[in-house]
C-alpha positions as CSV (number, residue, x, y, z in Angstrom):
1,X,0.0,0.0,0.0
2,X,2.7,2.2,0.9
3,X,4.7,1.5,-2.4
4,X,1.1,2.5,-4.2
5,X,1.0,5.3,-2.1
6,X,4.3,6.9,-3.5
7,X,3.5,5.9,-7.0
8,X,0.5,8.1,-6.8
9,X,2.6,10.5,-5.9
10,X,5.0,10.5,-8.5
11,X,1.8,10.2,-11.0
12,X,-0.3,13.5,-9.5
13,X,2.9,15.4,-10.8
14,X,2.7,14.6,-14.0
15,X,-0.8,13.6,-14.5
16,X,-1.8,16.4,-17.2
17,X,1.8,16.8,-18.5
18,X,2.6,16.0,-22.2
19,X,6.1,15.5,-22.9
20,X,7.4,17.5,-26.1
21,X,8.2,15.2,-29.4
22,X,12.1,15.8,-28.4
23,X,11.7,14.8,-24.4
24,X,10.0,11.8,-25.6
25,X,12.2,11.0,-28.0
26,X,14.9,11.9,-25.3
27,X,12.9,9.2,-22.8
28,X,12.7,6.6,-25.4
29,X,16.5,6.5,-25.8
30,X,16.8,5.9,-22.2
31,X,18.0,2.1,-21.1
32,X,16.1,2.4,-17.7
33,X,13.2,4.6,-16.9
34,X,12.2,6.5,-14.0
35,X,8.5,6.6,-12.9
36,X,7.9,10.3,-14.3
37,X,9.3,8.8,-17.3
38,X,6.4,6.4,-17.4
39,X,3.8,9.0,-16.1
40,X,4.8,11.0,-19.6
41,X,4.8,8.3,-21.8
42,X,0.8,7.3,-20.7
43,X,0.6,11.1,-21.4
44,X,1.7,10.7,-25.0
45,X,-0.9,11.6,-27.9
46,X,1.4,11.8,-31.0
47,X,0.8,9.4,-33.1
48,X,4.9,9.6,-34.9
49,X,5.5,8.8,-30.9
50,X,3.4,5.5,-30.2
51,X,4.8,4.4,-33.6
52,X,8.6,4.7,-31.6
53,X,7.3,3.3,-29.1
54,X,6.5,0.0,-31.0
55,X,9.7,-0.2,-32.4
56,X,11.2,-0.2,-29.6
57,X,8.5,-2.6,-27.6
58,X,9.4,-5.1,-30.7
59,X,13.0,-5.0,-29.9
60,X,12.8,-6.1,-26.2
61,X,10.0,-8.7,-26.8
62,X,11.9,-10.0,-29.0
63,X,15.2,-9.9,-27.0
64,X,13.6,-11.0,-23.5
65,X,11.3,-13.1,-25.1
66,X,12.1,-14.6,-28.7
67,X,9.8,-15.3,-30.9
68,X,7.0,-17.4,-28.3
69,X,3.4,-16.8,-28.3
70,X,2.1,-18.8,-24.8
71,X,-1.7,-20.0,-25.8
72,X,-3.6,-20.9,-22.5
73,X,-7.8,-21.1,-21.8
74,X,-10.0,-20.2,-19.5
75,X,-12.0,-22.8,-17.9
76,X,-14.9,-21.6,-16.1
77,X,-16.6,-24.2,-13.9
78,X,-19.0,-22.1,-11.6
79,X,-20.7,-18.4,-11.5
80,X,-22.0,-18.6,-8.5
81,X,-21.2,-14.9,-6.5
82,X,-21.6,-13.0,-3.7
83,X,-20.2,-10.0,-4.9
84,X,-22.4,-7.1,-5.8
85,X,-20.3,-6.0,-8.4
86,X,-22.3,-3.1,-10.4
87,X,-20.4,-3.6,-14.0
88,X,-19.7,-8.3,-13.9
89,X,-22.0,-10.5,-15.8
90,X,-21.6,-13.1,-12.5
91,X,-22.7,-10.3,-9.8
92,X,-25.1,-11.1,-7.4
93,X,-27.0,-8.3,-8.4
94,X,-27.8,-10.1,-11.8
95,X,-30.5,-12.2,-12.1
96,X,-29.6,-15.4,-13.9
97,X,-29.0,-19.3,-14.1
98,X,-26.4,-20.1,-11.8
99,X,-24.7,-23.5,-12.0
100,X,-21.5,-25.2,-11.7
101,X,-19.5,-28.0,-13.2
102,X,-19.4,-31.3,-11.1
103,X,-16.2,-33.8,-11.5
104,X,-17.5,-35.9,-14.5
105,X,-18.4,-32.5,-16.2
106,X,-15.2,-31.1,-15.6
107,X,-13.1,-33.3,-17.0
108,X,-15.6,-33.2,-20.7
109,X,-14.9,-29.8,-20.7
110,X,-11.2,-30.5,-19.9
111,X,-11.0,-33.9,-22.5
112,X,-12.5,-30.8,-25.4
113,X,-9.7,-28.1,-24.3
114,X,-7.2,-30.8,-24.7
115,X,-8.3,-32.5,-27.9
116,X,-8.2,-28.3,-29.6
117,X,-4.6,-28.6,-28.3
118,X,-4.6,-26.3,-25.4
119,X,-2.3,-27.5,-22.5
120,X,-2.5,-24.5,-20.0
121,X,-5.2,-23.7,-18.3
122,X,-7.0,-21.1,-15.8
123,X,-9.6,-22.2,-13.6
124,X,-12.2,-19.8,-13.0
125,X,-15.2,-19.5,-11.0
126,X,-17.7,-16.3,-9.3
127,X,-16.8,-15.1,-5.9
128,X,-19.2,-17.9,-3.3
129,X,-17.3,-19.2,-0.7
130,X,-20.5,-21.5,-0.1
131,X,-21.7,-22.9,-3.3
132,X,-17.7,-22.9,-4.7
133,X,-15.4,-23.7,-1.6
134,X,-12.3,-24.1,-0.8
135,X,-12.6,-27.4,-1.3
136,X,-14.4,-27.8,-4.7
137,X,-11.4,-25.4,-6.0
138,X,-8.7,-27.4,-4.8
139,X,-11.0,-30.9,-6.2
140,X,-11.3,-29.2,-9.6
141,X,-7.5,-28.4,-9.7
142,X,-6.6,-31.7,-9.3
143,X,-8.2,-32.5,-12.0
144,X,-6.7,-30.3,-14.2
145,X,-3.6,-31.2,-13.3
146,X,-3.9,-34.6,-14.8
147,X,-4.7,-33.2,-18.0
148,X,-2.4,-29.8,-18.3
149,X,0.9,-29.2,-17.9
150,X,0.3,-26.0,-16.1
151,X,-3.1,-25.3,-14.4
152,X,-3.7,-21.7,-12.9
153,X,-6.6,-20.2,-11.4
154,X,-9.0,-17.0,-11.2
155,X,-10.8,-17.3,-8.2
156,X,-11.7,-15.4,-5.2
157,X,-8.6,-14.6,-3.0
158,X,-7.7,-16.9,-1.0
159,X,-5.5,-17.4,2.1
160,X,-2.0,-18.2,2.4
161,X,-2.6,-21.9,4.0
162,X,-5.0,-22.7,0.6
163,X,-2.7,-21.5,-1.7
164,X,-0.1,-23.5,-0.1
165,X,-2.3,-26.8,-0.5
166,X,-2.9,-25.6,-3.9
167,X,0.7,-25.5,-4.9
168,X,1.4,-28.7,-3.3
169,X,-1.0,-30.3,-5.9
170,X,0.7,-28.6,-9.0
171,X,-1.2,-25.2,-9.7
172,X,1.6,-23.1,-10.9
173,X,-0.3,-19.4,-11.2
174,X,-2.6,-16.8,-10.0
175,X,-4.5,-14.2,-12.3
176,X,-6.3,-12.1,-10.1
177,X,-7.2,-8.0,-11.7
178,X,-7.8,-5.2,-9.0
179,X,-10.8,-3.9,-11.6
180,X,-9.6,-0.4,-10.0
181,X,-6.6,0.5,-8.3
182,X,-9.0,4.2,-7.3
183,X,-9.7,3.2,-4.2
184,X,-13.2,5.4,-4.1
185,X,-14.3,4.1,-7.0
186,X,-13.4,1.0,-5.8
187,X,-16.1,1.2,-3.2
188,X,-18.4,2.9,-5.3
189,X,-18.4,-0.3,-7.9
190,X,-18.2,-2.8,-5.7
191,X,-22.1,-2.8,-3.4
192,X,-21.4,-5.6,-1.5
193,X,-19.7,-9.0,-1.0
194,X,-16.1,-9.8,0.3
195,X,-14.8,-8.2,-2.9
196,X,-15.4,-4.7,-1.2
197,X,-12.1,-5.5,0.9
198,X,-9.9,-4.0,-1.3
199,X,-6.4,-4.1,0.5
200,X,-6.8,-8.1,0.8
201,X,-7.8,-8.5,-2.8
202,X,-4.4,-6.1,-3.4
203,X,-2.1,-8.4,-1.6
204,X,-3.8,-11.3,-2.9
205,X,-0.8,-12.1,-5.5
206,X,1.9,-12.2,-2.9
207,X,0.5,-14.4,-0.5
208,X,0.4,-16.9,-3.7
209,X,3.9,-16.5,-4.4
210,X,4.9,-16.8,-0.6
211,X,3.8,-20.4,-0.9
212,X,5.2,-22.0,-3.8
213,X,2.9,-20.3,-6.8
214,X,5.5,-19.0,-9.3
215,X,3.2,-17.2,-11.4
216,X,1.3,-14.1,-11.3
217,X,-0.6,-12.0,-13.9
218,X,-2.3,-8.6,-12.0
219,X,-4.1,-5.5,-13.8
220,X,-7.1,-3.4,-14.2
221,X,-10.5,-3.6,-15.6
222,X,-9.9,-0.4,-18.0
223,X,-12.9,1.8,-18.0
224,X,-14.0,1.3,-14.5
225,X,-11.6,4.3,-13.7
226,X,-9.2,6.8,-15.2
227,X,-7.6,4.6,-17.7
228,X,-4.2,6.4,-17.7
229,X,-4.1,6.3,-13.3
230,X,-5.0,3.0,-13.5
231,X,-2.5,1.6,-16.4
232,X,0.1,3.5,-14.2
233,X,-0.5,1.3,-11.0
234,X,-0.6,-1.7,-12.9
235,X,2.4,-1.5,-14.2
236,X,3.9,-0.7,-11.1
237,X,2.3,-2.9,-8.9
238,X,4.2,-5.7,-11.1
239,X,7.5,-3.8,-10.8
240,X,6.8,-4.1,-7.2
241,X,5.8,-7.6,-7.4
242,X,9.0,-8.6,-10.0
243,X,11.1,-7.0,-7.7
244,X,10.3,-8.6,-4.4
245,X,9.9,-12.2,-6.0
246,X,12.5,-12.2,-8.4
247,X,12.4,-15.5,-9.5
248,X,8.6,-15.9,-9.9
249,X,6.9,-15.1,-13.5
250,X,4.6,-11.9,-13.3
251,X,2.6,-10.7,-16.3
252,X,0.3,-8.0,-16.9
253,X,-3.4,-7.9,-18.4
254,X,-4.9,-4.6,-19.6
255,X,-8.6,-5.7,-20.4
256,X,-11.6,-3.3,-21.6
257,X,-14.6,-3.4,-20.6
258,X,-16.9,-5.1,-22.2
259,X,-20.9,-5.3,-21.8
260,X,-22.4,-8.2,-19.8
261,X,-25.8,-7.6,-19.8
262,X,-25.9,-5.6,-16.7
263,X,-27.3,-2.3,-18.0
264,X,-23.6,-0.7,-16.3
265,X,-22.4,2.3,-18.4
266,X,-18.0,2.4,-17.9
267,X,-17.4,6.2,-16.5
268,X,-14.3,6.3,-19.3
269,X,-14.4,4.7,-23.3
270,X,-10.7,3.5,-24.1
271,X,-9.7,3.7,-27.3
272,X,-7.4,1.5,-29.4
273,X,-4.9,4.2,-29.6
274,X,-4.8,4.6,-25.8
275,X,-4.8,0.8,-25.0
276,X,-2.4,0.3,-27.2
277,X,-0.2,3.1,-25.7
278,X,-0.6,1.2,-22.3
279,X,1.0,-1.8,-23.3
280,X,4.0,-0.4,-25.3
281,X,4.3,1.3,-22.4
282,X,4.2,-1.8,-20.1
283,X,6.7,-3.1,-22.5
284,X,9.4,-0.2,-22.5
285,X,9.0,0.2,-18.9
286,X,9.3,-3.4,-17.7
287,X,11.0,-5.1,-20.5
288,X,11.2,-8.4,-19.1
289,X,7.4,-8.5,-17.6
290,X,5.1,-10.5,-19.7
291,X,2.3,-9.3,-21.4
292,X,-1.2,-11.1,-21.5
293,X,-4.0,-10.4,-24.3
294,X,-7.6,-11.6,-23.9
295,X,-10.3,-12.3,-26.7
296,X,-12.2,-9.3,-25.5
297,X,-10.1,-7.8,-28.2
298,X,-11.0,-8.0,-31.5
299,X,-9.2,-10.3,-33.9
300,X,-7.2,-7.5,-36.2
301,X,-5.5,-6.0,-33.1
302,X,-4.8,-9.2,-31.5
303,X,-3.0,-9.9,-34.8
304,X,-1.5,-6.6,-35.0
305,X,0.3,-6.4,-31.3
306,X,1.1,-10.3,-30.8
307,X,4.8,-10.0,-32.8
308,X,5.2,-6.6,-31.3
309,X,4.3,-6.6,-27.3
310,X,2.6,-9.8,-26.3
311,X,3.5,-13.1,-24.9
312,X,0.6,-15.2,-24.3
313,X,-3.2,-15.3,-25.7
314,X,-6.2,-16.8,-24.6
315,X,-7.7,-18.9,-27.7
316,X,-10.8,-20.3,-28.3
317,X,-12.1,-19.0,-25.4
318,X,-15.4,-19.1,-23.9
319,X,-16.8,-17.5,-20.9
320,X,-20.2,-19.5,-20.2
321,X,-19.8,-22.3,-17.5
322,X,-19.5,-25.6,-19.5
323,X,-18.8,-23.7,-22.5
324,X,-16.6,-26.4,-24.3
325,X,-18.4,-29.2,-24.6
326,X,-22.0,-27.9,-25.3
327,X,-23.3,-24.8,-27.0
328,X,-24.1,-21.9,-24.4
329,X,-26.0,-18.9,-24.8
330,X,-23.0,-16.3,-24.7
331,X,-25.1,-13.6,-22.9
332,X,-24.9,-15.8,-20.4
333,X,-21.0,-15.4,-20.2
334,X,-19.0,-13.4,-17.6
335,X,-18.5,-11.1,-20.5
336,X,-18.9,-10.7,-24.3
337,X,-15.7,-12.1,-26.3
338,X,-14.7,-10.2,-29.5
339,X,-12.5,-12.8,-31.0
340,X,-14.0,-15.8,-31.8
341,X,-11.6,-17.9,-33.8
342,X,-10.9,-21.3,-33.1
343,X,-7.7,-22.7,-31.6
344,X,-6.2,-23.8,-34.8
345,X,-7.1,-20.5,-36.6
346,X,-5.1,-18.5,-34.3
347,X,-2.4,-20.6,-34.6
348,X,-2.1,-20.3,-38.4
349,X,-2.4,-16.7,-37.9
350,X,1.2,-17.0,-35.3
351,X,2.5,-18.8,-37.7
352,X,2.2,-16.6,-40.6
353,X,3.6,-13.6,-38.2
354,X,6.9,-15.5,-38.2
355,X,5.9,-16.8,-34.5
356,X,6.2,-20.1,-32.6
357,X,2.6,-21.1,-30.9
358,X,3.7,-22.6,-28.0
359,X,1.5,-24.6,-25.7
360,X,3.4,-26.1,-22.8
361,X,5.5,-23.1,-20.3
362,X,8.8,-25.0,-20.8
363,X,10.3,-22.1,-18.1
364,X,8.2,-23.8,-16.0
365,X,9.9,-27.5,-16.6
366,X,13.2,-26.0,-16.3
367,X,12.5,-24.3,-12.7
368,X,12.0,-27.4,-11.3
369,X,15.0,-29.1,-12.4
């Protein structure tokens, strides 16, 4: 908190300043930036700018990472929620089917992931510590883990004990997004529910990697909150989080909002230019942090930023509790998808980039030799 605290500082500053085409050029030629350096370059509106900026982005993807594209799925096998979360197609404040996915179901939905070729997965459920406990989480995992080589999950935050049973069983990761890092807006979007504790759901990553997680993927909900403010603590949360487990994976995730049938409006539209901005930033600032893109995007910018900025994409995915295996109504989903290409179809399109699709996290195998 205190580390957030001084970022925010550092931010207020510089929040309406707009670097000059030669002090940007200036901070672009710089090997290490400074967090006014990163303030500025959110600020950035030239268009001659962001184009530097991907050229340089390109360079140190390329140099930190090679030429890999990870491709994982998200499994979602319960929407159950307590959370009154104004803006999520799971809140409690939604009226609609709930359900989850018992053992035998699981594993059909698990037997179709595998047979598209997907061999990482994230296991996703609502926030409902009743009707999806503790111990339907850690069942479901150990499921997975017969059929993935690396199994992660999206769940409600847990506590240290838990994670440390889950790591014992083989889940390798934690995504977990802060939707805000505005703390009043924060409470204003979040009614009810053990969501509205927003200092545990904060801290939530670290108490993963204290117990054997290795991996860690944090970020905002973008739209819920001044984009630019909230891209900023992002990226610095996972400077903060690189830096005090140096040895654990951390990636960031810059989604948009997109509708879920709720009837919420987002207080701020971001556009492709800006989101784009945001992860080149990401990139130039933290060159060796990876950088996650969803299917909420569309299929054309996926394509365009995946040999430039990004290191792994969700494929095929669907956001409808047994999804796979049968054919859901996707208003029913946690959220509306905007590419929705097949497995095999996005690889052909990595391919043709000059890219390697790559399925299984072979850092992953080497860490625990």
């Amino acid at each position: 908190m205190e580390y957030l605290k001084e970022a925010l500082e550092v931010y207020s500053q510089y929040e309406n300043y707009i670097p000059s085409f030669d002090e940007a050029r200036e901070i672009l030629i710089k090997e290490f930036l400074d967090k006014s350096d990163l303030v500025k370059l959110l600020n950035i509106e030239d268009e001659r700018l962001i184009r530097i900026m991907a050229k340089k982005a390109k360079k140190l993807t390329e140099a930190n990472f090679g030429k890999v594209i990870m491709l994982f799925a998200p499994l979602y096998i319960s929407n159950f929620c307590q959370n009154g979360c104004t803006y999520c197609g799971f809140s409690n404040l939604k009226n609609c089917p709930r359900e989850r996915l018992e053992r035998e179901q699981m594993e059909i939905e698990m037997k179709s992931l595998k047979d598209e070729g997907i061999d990482s997965v994230i296991i996703l459920t609502g926030e409902d510590r009743v009707n999806s406990d503790f111990e339907y989480i850690k069942s479901a995992c150990s499921v997975a883990v017969d059929y993935f080589s690396e199994v992660s999950i999206e769940v409600y935050p847990l506590l240290e004990n838990e994670y440390e049973e889950l790591a014992k069983i083989g889940v390798v990761g934690i995504t977990i997004y802060q939707e805000t890092y505005q703390k009043d807006d924060y409470e204003k979007l979040h009614l009810f529910g053990p969501k509205k504790d927003y200092e545990f759901r904060l801290l939530t990553p670290e108490r993963a990697l204290k117990t054997g997680f290795h991996e860690a993927c944090v970020g905002p909900l973008l739209g819920l909150s001044h984009p630019e403010k909230d891209a900023f603590c992002a990226i610095l949360h996972a400077e903060y989080l690189m830096n005090k487990f140096p040895k654990a994976e951390i990636s960031l995730s810059f989604p948009r909002f997109r509708d879920a049938n709720t009837g919420f409006k987002p207080s701020y539209l971001v556009s492709d230019k800006e989101y784009i901005k945001f992860l080149l930033a990401a990139r130039i600032y933290l060159p060796r942090v990876g950088i996650v893109i969803s299917t909420r995007e569309r299929a054309a910018l996926r394509d365009a930023l995946m040999d430039i900025c990004i290191t792994k994409m969700s494929a095929g995915s669907k956001t409808t509790v047994g999804g796979y295996a049968t054919s859901k109504d996707e208003k029913l989903g946690q959220f509306e998808i905007d590419d929705s290409r097949s497995v095999s179809e996005i690889v052909n399109v990595i391919i043709q980039k000059g890219l390697r699709p790559e399925f299984t996290n072979w850092v992953k195998g080497v860490g625990k030799l």
